[in-house]
C-alpha positions as MATLAB code, in Angstrom:
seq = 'XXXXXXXXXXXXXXXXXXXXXXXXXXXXXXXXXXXXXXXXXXXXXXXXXXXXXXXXXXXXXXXXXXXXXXXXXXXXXXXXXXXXXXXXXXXXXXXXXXXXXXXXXXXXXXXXXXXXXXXXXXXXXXXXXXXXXXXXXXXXXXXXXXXXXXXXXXXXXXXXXXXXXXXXXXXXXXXXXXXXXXXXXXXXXXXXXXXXXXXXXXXXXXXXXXXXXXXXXXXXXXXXXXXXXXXXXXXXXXXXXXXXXXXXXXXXXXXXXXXXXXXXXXXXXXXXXXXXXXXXXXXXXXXXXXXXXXXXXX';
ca = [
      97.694  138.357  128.322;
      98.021  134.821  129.993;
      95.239  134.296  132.477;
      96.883  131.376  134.653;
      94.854  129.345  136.788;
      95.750  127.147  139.559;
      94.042  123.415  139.738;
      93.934  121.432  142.785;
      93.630  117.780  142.708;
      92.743  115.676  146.234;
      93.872  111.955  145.240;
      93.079  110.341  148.615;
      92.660  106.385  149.747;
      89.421  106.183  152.336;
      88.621  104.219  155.525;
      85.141  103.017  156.569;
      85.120  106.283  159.047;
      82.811  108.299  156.745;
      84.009  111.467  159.480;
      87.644  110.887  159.530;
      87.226  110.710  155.713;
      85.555  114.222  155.521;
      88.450  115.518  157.927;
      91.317  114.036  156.164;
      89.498  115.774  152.845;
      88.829  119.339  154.098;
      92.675  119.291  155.406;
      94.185  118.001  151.787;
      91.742  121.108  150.511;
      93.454  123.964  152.778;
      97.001  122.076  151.240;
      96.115  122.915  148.177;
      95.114  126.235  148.678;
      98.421  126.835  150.812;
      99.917  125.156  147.589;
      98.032  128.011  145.363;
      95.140  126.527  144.188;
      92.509  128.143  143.128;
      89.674  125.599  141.982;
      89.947  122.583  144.174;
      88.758  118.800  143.055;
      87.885  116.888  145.187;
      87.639  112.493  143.881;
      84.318  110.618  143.487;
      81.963  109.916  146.522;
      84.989  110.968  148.759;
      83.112  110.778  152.071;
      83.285  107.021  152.130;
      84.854  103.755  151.118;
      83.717  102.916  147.499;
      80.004  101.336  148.803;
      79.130  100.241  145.760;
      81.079   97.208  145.192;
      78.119   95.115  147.207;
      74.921   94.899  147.019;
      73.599   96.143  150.050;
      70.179   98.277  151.177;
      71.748   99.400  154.503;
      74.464  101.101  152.456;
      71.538  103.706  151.327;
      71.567  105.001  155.172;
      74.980  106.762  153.522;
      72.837  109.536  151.327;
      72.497  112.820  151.896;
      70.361  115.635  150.710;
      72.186  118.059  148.592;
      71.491  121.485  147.662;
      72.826  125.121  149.481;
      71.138  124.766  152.239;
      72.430  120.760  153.618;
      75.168  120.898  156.015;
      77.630  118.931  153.812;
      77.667  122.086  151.104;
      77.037  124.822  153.778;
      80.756  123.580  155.549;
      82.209  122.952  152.385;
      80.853  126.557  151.124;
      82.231  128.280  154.517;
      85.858  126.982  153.320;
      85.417  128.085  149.820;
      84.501  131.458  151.193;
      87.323  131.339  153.944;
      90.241  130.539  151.227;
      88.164  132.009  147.959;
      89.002  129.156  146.502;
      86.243  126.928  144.131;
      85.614  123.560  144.887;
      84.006  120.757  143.613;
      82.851  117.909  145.449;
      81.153  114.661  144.672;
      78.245  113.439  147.133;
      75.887  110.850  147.819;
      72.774  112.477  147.322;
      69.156  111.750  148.774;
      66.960  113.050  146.109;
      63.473  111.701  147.940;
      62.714  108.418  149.303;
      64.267  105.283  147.349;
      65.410  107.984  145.228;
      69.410  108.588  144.519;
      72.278  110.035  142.741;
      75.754  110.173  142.625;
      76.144  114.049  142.151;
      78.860  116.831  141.959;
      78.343  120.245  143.652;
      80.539  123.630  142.750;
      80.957  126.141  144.875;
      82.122  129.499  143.943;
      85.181  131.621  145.740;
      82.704  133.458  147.533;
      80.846  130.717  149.001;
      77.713  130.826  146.698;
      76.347  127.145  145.475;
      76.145  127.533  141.403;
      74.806  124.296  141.575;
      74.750  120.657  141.036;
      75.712  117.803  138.293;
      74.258  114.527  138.401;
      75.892  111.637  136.814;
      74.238  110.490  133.402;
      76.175  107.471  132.805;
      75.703  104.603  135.452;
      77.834  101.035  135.169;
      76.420   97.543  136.126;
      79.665   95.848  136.434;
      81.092   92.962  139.464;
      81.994   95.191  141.729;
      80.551   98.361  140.584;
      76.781   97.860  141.430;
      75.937  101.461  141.223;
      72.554  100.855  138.787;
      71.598   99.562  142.453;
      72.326  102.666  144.445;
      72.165  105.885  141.798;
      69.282  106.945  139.423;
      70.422  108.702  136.101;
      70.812  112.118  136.236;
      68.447  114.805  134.825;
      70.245  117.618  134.781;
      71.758  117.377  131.694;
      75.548  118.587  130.659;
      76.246  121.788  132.462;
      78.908  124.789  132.729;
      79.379  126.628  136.159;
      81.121  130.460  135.483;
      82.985  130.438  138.757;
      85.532  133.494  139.139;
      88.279  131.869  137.558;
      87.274  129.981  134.553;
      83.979  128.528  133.224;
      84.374  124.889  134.142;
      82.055  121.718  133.663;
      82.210  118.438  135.733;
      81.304  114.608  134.254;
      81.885  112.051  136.895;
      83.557  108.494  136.057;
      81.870  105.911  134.067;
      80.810  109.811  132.258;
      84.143  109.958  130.911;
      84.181  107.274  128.570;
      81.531  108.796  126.646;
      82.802  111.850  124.030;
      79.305  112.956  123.575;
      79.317  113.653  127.034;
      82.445  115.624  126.889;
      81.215  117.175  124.068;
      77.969  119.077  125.205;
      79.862  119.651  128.227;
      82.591  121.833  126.425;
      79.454  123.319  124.522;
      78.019  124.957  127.299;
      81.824  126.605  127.517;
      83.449  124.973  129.831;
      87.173  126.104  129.515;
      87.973  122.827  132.065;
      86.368  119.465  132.713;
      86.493  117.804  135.959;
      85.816  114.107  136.319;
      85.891  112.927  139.445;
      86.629  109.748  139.336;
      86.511  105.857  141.312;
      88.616  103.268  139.042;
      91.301  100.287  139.385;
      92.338   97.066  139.356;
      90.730   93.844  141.362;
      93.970   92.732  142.772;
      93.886   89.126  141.806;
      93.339   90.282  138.415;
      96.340   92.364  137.615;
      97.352   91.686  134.002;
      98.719   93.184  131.007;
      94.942   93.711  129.844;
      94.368   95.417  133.021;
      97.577   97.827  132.358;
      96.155   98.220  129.462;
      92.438   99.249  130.541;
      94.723  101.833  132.570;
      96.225  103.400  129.095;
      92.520  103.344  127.551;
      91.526  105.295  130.764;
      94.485  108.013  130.464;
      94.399  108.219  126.593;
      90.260  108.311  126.336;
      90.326  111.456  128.537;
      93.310  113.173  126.886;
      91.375  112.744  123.462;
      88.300  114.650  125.227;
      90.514  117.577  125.944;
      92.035  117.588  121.967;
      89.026  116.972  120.705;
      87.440  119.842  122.449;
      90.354  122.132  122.499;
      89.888  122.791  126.403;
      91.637  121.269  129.470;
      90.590  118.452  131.404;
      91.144  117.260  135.322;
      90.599  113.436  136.325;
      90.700  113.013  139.980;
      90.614  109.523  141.236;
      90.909  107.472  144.681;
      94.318  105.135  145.582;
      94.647  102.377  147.275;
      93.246   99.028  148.608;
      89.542   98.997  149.461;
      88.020   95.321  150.562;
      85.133   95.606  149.925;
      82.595   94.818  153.518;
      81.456   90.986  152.577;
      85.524   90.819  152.921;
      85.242   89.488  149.513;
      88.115   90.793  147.683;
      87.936   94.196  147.018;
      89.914   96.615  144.116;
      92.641   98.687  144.521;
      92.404  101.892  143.006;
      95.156  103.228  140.714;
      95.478  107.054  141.655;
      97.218  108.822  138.508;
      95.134  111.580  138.558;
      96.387  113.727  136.275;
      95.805  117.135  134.642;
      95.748  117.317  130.687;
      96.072  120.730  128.222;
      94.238  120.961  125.110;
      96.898  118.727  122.911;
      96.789  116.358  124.811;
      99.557  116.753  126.701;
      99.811  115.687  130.373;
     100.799  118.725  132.354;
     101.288  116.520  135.740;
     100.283  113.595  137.297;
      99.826  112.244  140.507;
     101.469  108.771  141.688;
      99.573  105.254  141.299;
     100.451  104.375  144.614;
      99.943  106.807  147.399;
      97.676  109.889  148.329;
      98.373  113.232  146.876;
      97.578  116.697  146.844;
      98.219  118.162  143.136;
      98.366  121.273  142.279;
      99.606  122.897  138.728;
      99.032  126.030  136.819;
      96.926  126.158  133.751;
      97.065  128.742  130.595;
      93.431  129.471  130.112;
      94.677  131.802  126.888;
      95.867  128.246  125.476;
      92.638  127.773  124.571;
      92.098  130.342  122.333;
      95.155  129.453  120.594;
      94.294  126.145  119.491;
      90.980  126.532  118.967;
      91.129  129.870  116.554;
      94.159  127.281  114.758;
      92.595  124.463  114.350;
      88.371  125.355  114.708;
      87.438  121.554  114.788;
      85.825  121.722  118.307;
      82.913  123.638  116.960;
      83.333  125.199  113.365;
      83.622  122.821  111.371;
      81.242  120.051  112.984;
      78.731  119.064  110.298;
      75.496  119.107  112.531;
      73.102  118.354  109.837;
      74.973  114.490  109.634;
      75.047  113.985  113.198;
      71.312  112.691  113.671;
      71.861  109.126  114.294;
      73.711  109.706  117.740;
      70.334  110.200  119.340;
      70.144  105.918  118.423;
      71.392  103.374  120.483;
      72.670  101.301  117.402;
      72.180  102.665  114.263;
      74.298   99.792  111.991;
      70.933   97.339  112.081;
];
């Protein structure tokens, strides 16, 4: 028997109103549940413009504390409750003073809080300063069992990591979510950069064979200058959905807000995995020791 599942993706471009932001985001969630969806996505740190392309202490003053009882995941709760729908949502969260993350919350159909994810991998890059603003996570790799389908949630730089996805789909997550903040500096637009695109697609379709389980990457569009109004990068949507061969079941466009929303086979799973068994049968555990090394060809 099929058990069909209904994912929502919110591909949205933000302004520097952090509240008109939030608006424009909890009215692209009720469009996806009038679509049908039934677990919602929302995109990385979707309240605001993409802060951390600067440098900048004052940018801080945008954290938030995060845990069932903030007003941020009570509001978001009441409208998981209201359309029993699941949603995930990235925040800015205020841990304790000086102390930050950039974190993922899931909220069940009913409204409960199952909990939290906090990033593990953070980037130093130009224009991606977040070792500035976010602390690594400590959670570890987790699954939420929400009451449609055990899912699991990495968030951007996470995804480039297959370790990550790994321990993730060990805990039994039947779907990954990674919501996601990535494009191109426009100045910079190149083949290599059209390329970097392909890695980012093809990277996160192999985390979805390679775990036999499907996988959601939910990422900003459009032009954000950054507030030194010096330059700035334009995201590249294509947030897309993938099954567990790979194979993209639909795709959002590179150029313009979107509200996905496509149906899922969670039965798939099974399939592939009792046909193939490399996700977790046959993995030779007793060779694996030198991933716990950062470099282990010295």
């Amino acid at each position: 028997m099929s058990r069909i599942v209904n994912l929502g993706l919110i591909q949205m471009s933000c302004s520097e109103d952090v509240e008109s932001n939030y608006d424009k985001a909890l009215g692209c969630i009720r469009q996806a549940a009038e679509k049908g969806a039934q677990i919602v996505c929302l995109q990385e740190l979707f309240k605001s413009r993409y802060f951390c392309q600067i440098v900048d202490k004052g940018l801080l003053a945008l954290g938030e504390p995060v845990n069932e009882d903030s007003p941020t995941v009570q509001q978001l709760a009441e409208l998981a409750a209201e359309l029993e729908i699941v949603i995930v949502a990235s925040l800015f969260e205020k841990r304790a003073k000086s102390l930050f993350h950039n974190t993922a919350v899931v909220i069940d159909a009913d409204g409960r809080y199952l909990g939290k994810y906090r990033k593990m991998h953070i980037p130093e890059d130009p224009l991606y300063y977040e070792k500035f603003y976010f602390t690594p996570g400590d959670l570890g790799y987790k699954t939420f069992h929400t009451r449609y389908a055990d899912i699991g949630v990495l968030i951007c730089w996470d995804q480039w990591f297959p370790e990550a996805a790994r321990l993730t789909a060990m805990r039994g997550a039947e779907i990954i979510f990674i919501p996601t903040a990535i494009g191109f500096t426009p100045e910079d637009i190149s083949s290599s950069d059209l390329d970097y695109r392909h890695a980012w697609l093809k990277v996160q379709q192999g985390h979805a064979v390679a775990n036999a389980c499907y996988l959601a990457a939910v990422n900003r569009v459009g032009f954000e200058e950054n507030v030194e109004g010096k330059g700035g990068i334009n995201f590249w949507g294509t947030s897309f959905i993938s099954d567990p061969y790979g194979k993209v079941l639909a795709q959002a466009a590179d150029d313009r807000e979107e509200v996905l929303v496509c149906p899922i086979d969670l039965t798939f799973i099974d399939q592939v995995r009792d046909g193939y068994c490399f996700p977790f049968r046959d993995r030779r555990t007793d060779s694996y020791g030198d991933l716990t090394k950062l470099y282990s060809g010295d």
